[in-house]
C-alpha positions as CSV (number, residue, x, y, z in Angstrom):
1,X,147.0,-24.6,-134.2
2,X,146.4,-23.8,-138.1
3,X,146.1,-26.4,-140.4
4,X,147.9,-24.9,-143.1
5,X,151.6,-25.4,-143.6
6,X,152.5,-22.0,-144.4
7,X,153.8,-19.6,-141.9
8,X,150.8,-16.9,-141.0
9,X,153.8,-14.5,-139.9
10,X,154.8,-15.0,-143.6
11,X,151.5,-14.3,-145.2
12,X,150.8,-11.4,-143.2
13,X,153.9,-9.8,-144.3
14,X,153.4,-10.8,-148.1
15,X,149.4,-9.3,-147.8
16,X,151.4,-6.3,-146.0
17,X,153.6,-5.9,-149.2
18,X,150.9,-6.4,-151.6
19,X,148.6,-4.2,-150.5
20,X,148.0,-0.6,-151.9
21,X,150.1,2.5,-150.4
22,X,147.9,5.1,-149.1
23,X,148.8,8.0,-151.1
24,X,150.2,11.3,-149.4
25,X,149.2,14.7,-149.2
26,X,151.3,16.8,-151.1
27,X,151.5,20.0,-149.0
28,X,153.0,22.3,-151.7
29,X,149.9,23.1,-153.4
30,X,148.1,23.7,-150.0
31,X,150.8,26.2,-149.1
32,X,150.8,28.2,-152.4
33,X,146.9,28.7,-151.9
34,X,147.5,29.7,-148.4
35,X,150.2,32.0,-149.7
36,X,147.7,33.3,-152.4
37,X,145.3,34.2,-150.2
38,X,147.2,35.7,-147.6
39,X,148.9,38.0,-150.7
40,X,145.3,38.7,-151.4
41,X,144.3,39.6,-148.0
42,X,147.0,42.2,-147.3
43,X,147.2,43.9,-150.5
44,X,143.4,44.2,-150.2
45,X,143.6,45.7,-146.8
46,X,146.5,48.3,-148.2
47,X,144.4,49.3,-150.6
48,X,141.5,49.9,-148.5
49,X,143.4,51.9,-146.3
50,X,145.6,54.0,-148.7
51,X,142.7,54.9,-151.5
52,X,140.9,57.9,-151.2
53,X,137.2,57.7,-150.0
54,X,134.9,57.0,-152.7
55,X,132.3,59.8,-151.4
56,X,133.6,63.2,-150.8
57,X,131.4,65.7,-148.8
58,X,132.7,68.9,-148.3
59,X,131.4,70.6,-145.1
60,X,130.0,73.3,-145.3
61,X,131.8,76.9,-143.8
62,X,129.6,77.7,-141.8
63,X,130.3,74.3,-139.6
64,X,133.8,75.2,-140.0
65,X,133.4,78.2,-137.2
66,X,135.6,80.3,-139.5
């Protein structure tokens, strides 16, 4: 038994109304840098695999077995 005359039910509710909101995530900004760096990835891989070699040796003929 409290001594107060309110109703704790009450109070609870009014504390649960007053106090701050946690504030959400916003997930857009995660998802365009996700995005970004997927973009990055694969056109970095293409690249890699479509460019010509940066160092060319030519072998010789007679390796060739011509």
């Amino acid at each position: 038994m409290t001594d107060s005359a309110l109703d704790p039910v009450a109070i609870a509710y009014v504390r649960a109304l007053l106090r701050p909101r946690e504030r959400r995530q916003k997930m857009a900004p995660v998802l365009a840098a996700a995005a970004f760096a997927a973009v990055c990835a694969l056109s970095f891989a293409t690249v890699m695999v479509l460019a010509p070699p940066a160092v060319i040796q030519h072998i010789p003929k007679e390796r060739l077995g011509d």
